[in-house]
DSSP file (Angstrom, degrees, kcal/mol; ACC not computed):
  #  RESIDUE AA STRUCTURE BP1 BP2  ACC     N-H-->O    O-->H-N    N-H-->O    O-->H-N    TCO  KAPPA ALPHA  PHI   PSI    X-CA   Y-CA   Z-CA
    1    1 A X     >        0   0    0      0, 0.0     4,-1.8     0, 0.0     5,-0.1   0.000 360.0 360.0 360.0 -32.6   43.9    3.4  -37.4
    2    2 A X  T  4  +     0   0    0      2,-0.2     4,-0.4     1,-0.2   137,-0.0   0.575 360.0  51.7 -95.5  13.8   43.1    4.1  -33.6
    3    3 A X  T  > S+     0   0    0      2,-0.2     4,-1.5     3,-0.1    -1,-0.2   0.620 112.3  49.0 -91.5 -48.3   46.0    5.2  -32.6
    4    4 A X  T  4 S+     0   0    0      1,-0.2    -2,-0.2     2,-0.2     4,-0.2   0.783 110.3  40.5 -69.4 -31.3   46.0    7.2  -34.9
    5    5 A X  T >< S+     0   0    0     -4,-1.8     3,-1.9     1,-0.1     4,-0.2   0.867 116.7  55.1 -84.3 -24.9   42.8    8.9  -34.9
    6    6 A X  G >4 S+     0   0    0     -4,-0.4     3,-0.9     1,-0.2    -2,-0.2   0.869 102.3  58.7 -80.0  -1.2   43.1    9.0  -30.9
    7    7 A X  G 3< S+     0   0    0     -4,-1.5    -1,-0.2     1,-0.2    -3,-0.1   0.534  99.4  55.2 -83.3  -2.5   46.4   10.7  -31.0
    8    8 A X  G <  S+     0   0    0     -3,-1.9   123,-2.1    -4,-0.2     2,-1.2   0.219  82.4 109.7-117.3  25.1   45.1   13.6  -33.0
    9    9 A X  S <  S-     0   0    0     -3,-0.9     5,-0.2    -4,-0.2   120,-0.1  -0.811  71.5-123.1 -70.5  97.1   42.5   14.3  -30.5
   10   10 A X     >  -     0   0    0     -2,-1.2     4,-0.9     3,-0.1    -2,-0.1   0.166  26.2-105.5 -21.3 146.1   43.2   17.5  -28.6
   11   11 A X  H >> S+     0   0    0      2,-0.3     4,-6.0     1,-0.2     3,-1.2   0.867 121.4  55.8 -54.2 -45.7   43.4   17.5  -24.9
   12   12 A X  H 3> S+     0   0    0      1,-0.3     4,-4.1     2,-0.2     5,-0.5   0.966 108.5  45.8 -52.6 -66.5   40.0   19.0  -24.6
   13   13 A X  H 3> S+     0   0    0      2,-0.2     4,-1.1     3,-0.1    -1,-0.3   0.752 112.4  56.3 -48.3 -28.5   38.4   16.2  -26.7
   14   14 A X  H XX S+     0   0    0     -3,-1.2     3,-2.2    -4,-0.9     4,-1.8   0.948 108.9  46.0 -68.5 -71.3   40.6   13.4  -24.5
   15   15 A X  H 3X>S+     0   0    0     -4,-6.0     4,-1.6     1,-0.2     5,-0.7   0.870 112.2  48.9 -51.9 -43.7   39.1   14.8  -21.7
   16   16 A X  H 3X5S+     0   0    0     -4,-4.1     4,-1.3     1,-0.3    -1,-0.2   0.858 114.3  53.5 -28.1 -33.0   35.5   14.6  -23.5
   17   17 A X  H <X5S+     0   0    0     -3,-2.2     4,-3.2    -4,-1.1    -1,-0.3   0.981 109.7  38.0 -62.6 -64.9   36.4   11.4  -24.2
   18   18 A X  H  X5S+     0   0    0     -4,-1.8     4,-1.1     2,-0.2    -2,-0.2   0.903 114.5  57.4 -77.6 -41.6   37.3   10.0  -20.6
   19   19 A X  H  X5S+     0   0    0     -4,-1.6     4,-4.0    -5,-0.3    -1,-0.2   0.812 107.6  50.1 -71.3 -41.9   34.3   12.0  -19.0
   20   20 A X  H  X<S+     0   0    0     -4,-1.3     4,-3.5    -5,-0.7    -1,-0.2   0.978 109.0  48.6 -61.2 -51.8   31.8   10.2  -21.3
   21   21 A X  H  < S+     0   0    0     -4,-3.2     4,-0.4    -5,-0.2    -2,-0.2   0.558 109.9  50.0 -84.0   9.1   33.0    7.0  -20.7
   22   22 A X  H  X S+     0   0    0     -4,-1.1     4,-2.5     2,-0.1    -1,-0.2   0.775 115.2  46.0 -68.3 -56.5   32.9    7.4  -17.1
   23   23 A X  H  X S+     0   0    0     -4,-4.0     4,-0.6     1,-0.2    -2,-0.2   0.925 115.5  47.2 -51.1 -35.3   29.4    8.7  -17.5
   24   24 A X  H >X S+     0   0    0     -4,-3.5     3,-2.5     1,-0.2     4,-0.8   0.932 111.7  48.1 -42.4 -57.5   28.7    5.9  -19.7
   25   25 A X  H 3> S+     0   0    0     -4,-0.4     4,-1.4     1,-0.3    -1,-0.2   0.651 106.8  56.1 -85.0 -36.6   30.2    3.5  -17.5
   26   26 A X  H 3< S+     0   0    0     -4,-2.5    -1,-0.3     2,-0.2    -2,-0.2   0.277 112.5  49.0 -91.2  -2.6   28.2    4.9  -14.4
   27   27 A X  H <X S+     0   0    0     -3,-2.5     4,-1.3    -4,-0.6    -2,-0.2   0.636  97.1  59.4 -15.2 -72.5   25.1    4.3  -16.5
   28   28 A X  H  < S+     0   0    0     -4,-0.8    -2,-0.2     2,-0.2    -3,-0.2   0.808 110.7  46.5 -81.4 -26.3   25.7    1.4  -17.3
   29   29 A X  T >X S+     0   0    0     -4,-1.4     4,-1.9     1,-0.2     3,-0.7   0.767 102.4  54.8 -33.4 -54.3   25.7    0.6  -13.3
   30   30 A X  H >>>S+     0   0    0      1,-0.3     4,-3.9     2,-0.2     2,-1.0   0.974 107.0  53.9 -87.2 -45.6   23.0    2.0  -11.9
   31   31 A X  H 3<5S+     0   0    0     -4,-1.3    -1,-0.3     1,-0.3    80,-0.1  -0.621 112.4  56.2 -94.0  62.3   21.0   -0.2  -14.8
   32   32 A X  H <>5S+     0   0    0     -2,-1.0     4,-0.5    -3,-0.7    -1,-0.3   0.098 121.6  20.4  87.9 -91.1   23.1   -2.9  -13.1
   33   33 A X  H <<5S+     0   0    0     -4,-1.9    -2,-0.2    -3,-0.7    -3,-0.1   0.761 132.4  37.6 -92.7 -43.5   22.0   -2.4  -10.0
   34   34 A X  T  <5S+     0   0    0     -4,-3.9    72,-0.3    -5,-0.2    -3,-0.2   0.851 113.2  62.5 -90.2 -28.1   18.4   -0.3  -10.3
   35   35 A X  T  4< +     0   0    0     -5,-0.7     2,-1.7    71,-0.2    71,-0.2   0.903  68.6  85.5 -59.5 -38.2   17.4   -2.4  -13.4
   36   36 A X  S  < S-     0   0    0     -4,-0.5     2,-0.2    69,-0.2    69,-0.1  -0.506  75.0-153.7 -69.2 100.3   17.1   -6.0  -12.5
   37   37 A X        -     0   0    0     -2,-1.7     2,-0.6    67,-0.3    66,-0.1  -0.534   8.7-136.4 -89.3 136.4   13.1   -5.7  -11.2
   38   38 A X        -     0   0    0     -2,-0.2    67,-0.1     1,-0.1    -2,-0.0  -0.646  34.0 -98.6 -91.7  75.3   12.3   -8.1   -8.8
   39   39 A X        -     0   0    0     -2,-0.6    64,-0.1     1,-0.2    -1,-0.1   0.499  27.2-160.3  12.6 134.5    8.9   -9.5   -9.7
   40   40 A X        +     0   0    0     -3,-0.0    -1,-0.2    19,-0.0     2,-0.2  -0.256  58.4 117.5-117.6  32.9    6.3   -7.6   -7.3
   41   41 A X        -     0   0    0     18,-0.1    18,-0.2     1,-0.0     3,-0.2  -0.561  61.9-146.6 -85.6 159.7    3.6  -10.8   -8.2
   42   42 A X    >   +     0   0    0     16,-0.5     3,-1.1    -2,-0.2    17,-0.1  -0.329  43.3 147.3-106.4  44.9    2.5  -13.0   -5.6
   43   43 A X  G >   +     0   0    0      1,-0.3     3,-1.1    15,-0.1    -1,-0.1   0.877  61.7  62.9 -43.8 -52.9    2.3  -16.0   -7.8
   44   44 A X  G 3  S+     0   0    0      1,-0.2    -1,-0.3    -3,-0.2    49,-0.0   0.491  90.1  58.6 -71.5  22.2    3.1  -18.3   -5.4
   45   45 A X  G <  S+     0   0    0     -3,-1.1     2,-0.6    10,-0.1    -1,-0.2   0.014  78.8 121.3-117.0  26.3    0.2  -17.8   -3.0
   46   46 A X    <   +     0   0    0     -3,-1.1    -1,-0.1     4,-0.0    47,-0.0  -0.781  43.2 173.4 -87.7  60.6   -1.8  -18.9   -6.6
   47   47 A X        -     0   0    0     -2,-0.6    35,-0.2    45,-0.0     8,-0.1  -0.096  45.8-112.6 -90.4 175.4   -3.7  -22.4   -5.1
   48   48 A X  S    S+     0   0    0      1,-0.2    35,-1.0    33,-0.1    34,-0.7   0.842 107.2  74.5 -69.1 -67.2   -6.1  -24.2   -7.1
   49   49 A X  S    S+     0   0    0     33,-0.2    -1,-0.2    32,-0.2    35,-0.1   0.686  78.7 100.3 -12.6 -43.6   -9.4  -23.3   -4.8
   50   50 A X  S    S-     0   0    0     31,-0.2     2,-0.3     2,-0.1    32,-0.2   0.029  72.9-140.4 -47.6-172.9   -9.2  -19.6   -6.4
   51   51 A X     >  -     0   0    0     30,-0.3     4,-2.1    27,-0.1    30,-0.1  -0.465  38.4-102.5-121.5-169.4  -11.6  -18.9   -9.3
   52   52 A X  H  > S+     0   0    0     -2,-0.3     4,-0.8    25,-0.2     5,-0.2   0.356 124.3  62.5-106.1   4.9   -9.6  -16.9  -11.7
   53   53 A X  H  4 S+     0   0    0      2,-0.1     4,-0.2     3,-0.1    -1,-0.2   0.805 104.3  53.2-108.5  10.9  -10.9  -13.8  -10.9
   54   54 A X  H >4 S+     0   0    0      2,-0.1     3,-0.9     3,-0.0     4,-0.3   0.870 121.3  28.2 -40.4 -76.9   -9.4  -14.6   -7.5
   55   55 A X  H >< S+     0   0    0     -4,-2.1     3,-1.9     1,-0.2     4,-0.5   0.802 103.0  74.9 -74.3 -23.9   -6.0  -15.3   -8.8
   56   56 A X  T 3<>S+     0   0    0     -4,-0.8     5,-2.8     1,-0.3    -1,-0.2   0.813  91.7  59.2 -35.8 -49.4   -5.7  -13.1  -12.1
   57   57 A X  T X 5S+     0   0    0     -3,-0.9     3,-1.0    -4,-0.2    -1,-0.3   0.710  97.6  66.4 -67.9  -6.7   -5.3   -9.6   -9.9
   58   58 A X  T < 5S+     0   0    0     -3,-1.9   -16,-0.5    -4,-0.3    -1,-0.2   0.983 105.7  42.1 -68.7 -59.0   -1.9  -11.6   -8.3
   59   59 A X  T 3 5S-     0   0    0     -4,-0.5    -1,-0.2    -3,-0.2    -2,-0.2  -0.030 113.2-112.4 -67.3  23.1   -0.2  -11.4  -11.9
   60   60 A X  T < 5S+     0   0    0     -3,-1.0     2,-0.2     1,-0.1    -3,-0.2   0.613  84.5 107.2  81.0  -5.4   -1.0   -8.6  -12.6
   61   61 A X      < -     0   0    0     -5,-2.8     2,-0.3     2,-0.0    -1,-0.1  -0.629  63.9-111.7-113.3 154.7   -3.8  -10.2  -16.0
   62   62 A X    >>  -     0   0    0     -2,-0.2     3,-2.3    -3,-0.1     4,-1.2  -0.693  36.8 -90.0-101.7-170.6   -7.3  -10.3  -16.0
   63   63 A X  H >> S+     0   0    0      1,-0.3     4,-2.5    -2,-0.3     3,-1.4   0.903 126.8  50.8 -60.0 -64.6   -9.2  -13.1  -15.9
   64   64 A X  H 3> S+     0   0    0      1,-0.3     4,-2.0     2,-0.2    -1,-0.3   0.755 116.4  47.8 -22.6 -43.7   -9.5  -13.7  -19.8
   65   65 A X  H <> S+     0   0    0     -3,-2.3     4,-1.5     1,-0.2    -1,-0.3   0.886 109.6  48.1 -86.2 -33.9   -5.6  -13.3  -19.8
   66   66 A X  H <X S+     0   0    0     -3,-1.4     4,-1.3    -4,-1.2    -2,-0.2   0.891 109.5  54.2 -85.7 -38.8   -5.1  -15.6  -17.0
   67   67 A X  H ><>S+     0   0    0     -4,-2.5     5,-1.6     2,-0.2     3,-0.7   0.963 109.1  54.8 -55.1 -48.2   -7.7  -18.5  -18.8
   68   68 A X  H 3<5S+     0   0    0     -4,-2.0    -2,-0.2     1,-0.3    -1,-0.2   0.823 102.1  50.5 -65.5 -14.0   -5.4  -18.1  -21.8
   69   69 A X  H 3<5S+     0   0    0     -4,-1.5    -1,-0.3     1,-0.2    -2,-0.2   0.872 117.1  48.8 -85.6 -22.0   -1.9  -18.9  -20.1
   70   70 A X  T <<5S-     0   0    0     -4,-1.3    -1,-0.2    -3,-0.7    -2,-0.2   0.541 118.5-105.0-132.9  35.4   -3.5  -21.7  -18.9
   71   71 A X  T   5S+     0   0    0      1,-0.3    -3,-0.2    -4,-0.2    -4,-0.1   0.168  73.6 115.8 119.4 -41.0   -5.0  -23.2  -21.4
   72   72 A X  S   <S-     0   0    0     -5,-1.6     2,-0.3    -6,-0.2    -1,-0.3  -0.003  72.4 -84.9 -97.2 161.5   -8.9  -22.5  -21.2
   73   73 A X    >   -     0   0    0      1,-0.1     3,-1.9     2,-0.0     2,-0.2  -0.704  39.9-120.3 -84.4 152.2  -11.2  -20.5  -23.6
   74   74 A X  T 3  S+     0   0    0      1,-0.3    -1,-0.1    -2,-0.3    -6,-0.1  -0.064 110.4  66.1-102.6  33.6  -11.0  -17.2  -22.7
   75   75 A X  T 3  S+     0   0    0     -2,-0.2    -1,-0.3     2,-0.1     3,-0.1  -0.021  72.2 134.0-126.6  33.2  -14.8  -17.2  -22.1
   76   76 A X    <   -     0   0    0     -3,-1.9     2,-0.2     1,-0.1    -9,-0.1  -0.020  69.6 -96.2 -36.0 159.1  -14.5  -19.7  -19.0
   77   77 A X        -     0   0    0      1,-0.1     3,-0.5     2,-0.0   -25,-0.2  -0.734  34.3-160.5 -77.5 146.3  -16.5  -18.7  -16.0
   78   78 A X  S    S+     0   0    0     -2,-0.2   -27,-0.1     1,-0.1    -1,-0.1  -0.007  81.8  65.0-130.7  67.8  -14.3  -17.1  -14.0
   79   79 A X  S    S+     0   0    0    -27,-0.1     2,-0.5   -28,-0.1    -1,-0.1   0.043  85.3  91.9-128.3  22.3  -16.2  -17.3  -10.7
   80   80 A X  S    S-     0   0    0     -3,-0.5     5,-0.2     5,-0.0     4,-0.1  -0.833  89.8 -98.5-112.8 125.5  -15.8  -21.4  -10.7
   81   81 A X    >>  -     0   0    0     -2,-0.5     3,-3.3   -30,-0.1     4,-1.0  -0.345  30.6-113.0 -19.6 108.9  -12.7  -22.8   -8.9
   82   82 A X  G >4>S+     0   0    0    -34,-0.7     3,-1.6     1,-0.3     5,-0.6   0.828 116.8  50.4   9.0 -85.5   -9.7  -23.7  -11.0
   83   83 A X  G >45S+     0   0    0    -35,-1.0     3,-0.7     1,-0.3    -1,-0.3   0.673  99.3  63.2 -56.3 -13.7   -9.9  -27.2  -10.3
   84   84 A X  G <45S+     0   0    0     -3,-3.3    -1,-0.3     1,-0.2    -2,-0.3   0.968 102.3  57.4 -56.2 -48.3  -13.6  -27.4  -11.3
   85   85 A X  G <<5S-     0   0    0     -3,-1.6    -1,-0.2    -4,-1.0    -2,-0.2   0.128 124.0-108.1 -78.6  15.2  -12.3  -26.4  -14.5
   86   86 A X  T < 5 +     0   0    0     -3,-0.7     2,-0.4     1,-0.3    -3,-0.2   0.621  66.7 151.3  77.0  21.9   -9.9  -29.4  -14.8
   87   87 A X      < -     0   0    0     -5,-0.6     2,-0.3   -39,-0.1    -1,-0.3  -0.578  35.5-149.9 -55.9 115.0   -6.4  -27.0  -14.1
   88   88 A X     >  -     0   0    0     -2,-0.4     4,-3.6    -3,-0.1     5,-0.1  -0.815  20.1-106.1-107.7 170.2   -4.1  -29.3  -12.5
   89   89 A X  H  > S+     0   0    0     -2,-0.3     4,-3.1     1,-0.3    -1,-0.1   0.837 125.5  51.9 -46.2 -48.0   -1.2  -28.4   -9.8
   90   90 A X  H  > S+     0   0    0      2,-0.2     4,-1.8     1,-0.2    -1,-0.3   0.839 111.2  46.7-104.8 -12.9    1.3  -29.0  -12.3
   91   91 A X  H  > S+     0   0    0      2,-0.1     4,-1.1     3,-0.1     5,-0.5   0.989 116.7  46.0 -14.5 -75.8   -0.6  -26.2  -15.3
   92   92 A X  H  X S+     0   0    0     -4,-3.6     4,-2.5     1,-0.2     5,-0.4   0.912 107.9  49.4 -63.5 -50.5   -0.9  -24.1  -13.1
   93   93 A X  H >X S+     0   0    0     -4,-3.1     4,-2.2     2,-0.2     3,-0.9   0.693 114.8  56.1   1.8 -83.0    2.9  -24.5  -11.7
   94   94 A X  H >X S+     0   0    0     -4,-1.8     3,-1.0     1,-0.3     4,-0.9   0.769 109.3  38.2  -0.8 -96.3    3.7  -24.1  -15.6
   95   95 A X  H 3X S+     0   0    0     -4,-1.1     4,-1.4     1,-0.2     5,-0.3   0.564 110.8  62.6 -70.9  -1.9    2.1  -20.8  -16.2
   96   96 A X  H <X S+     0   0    0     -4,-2.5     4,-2.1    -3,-0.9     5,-0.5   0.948 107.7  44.5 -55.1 -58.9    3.3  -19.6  -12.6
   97   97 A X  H << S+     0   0    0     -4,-2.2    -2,-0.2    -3,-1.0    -3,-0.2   0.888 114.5  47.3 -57.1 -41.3    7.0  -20.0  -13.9
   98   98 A X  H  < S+     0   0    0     -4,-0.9    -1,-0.2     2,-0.2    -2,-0.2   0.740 116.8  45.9-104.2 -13.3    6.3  -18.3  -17.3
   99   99 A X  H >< S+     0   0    0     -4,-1.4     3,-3.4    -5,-0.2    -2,-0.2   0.928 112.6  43.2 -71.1 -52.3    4.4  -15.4  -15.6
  100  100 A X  G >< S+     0   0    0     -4,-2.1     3,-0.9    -5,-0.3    -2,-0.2   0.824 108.0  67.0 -62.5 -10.1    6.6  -14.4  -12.8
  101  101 A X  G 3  S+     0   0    0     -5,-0.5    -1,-0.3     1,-0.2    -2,-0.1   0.796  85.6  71.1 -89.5   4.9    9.4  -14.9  -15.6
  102  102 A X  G <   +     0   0    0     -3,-3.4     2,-0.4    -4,-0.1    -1,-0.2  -0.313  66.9 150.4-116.2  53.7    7.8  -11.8  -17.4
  103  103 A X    <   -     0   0    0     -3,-0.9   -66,-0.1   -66,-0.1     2,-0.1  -0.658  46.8-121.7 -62.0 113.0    9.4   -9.8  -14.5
  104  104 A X        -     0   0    0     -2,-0.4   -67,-0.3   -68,-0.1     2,-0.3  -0.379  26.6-153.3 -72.6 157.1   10.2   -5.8  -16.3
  105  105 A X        -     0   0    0      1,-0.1     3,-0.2   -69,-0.1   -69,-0.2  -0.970  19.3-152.8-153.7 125.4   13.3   -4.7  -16.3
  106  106 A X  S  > S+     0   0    0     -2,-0.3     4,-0.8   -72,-0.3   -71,-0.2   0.437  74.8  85.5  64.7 -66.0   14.8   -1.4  -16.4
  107  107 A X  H  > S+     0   0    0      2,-0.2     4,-1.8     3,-0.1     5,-0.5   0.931  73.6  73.2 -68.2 -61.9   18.1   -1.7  -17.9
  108  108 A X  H >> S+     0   0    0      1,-0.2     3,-5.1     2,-0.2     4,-1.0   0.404 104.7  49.4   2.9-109.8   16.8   -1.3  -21.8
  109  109 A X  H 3> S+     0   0    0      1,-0.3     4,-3.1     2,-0.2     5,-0.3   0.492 109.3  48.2 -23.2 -69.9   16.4    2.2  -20.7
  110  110 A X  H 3X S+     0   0    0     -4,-0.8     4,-1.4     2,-0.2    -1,-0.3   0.891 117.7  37.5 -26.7 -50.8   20.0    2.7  -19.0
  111  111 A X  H <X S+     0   0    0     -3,-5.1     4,-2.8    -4,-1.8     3,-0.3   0.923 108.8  62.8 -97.0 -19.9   22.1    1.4  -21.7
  112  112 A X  H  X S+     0   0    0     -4,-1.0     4,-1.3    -5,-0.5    -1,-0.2   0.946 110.7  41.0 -70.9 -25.0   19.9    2.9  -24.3
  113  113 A X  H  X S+     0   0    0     -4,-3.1     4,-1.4     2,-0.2    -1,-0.2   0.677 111.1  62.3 -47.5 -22.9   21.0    6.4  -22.7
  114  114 A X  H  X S+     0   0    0     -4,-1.4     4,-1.8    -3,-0.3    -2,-0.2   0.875 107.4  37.7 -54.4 -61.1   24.1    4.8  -22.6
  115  115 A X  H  X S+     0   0    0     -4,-2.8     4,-0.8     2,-0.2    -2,-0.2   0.740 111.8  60.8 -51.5 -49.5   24.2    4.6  -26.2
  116  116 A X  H >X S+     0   0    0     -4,-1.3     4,-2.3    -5,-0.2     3,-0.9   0.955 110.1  33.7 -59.7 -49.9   22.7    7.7  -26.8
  117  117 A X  H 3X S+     0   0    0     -4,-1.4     4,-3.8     1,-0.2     5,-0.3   0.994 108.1  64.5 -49.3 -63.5   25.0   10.0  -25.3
  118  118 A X  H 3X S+     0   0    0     -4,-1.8     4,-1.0     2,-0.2    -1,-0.2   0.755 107.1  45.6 -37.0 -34.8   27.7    7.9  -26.2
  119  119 A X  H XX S+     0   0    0     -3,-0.9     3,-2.7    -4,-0.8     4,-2.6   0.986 115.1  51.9 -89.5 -74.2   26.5    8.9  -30.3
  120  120 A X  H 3X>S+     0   0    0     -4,-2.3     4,-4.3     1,-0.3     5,-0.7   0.829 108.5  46.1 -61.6 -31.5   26.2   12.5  -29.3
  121  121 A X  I 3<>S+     0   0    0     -4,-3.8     5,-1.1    -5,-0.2    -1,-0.3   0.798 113.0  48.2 -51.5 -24.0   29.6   12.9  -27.8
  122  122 A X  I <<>S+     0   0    0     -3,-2.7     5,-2.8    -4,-1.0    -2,-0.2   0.789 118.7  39.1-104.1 -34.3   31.1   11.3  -30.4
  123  123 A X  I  <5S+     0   0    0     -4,-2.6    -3,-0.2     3,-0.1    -2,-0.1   0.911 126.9  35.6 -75.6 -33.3   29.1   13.6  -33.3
  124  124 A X  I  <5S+     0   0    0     -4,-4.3     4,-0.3    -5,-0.3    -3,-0.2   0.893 136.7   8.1 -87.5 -53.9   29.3   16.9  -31.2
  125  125 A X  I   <S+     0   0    0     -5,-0.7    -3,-0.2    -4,-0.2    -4,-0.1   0.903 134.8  23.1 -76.7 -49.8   32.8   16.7  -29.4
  126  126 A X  I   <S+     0   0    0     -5,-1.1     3,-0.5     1,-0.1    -4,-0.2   0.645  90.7  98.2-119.1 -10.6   35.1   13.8  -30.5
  127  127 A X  S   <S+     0   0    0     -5,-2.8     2,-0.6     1,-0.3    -4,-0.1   0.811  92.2  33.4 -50.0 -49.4   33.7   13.0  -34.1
  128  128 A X  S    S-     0   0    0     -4,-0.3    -1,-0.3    -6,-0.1    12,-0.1  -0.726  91.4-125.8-143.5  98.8   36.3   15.0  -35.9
  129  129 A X        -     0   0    0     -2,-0.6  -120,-0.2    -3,-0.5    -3,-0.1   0.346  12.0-150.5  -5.4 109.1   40.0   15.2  -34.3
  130  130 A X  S    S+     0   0    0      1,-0.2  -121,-0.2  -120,-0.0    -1,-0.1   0.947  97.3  58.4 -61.9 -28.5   41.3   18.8  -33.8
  131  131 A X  S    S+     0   0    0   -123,-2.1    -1,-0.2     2,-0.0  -122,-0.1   0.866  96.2  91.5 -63.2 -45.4   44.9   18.1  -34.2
  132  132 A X        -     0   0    0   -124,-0.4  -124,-0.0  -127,-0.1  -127,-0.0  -0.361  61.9-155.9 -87.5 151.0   43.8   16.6  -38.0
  133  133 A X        -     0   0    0     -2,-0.1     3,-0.1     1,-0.1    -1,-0.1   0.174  44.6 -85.6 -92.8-151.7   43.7   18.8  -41.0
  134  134 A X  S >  S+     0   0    0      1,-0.2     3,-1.2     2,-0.1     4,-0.1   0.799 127.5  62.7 -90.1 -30.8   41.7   18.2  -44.1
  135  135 A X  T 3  S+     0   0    0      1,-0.2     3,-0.2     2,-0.1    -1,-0.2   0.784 103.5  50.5 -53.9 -24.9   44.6   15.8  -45.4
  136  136 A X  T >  S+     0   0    0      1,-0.2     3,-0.9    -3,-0.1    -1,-0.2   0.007  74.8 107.2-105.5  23.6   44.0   13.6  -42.5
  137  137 A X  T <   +     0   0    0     -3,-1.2     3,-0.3     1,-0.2    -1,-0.2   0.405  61.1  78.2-106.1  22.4   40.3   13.0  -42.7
  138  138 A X  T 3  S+     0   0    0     -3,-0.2    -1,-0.2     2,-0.2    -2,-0.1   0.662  87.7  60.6 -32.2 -37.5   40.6    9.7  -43.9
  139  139 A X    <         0   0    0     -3,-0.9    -2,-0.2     1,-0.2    -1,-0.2   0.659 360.0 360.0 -96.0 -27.6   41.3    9.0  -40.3
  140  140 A X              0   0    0     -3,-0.3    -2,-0.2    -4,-0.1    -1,-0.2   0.370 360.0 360.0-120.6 360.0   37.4   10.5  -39.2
């Protein structure tokens, strides 16, 4: 069936064809390459001695957010040291690995243009084969 529908594509659609899935393809690359965001947190420079409204601005949270990852009621002080507040080394470790793991990333956007185009080429340009007549539209 897809030999047969690409074979009644007209050259003009072919080329539509191959020039989209170059673009596509060159999308899908650069959100490859520009997508994968490298965390810009300092997590690891987090110590225990902070308060949380020290360490909160590191991840990005405020203090309320930063009491809930690690456990605390989100009306803690947060001008008393971590470790006053009974946060051990390996908490805080914890919620260090699962913030810096909510690194954003870029590529969503890329392949969903990827995807988009890909839908309009295929509805304006390639959807329906010139070469086939109204007998052949089985085939689109």
């Amino acid at each position: 069936m897809y030999r047969e529908f690409l074979s009644f594509l007209s050259l003009r659609q072919r080329v539509w064809t191959a020039a989209g899935i170059g673009a596509i393809l060159v999308l899908i690359i650069l959100g490859l390459f520009l997508g994968t965001a490298v965390p810009d947190r300092e997590g690891g420079t987090i110590t225990l001695d902070m308060t949380l409204k020290e360490a909160a601005p590191a991840y990005g949270l405020t203090g309320s957010a930063l009491a809930k990852e690690l456990g605390l009621p989100l009306d803690a002080p947060k001008n008393v040291p971590m470790q006053r507040l009974g946060i051990t080394r390996e908490k805080l470790r914890e919620a260090n690995e699962h913030l810096m793991g909510h690194a954003e990333s870029t590529l969503k956007y890329y392949l969903y243009g990827a995807i988009v185009l890909w839908g309009w080429l295929f509805l304006v340009k390639i959807g329906r084969p010139e070469k086939a007549g109204l007998k052949r539209r089985e085939i689109w």
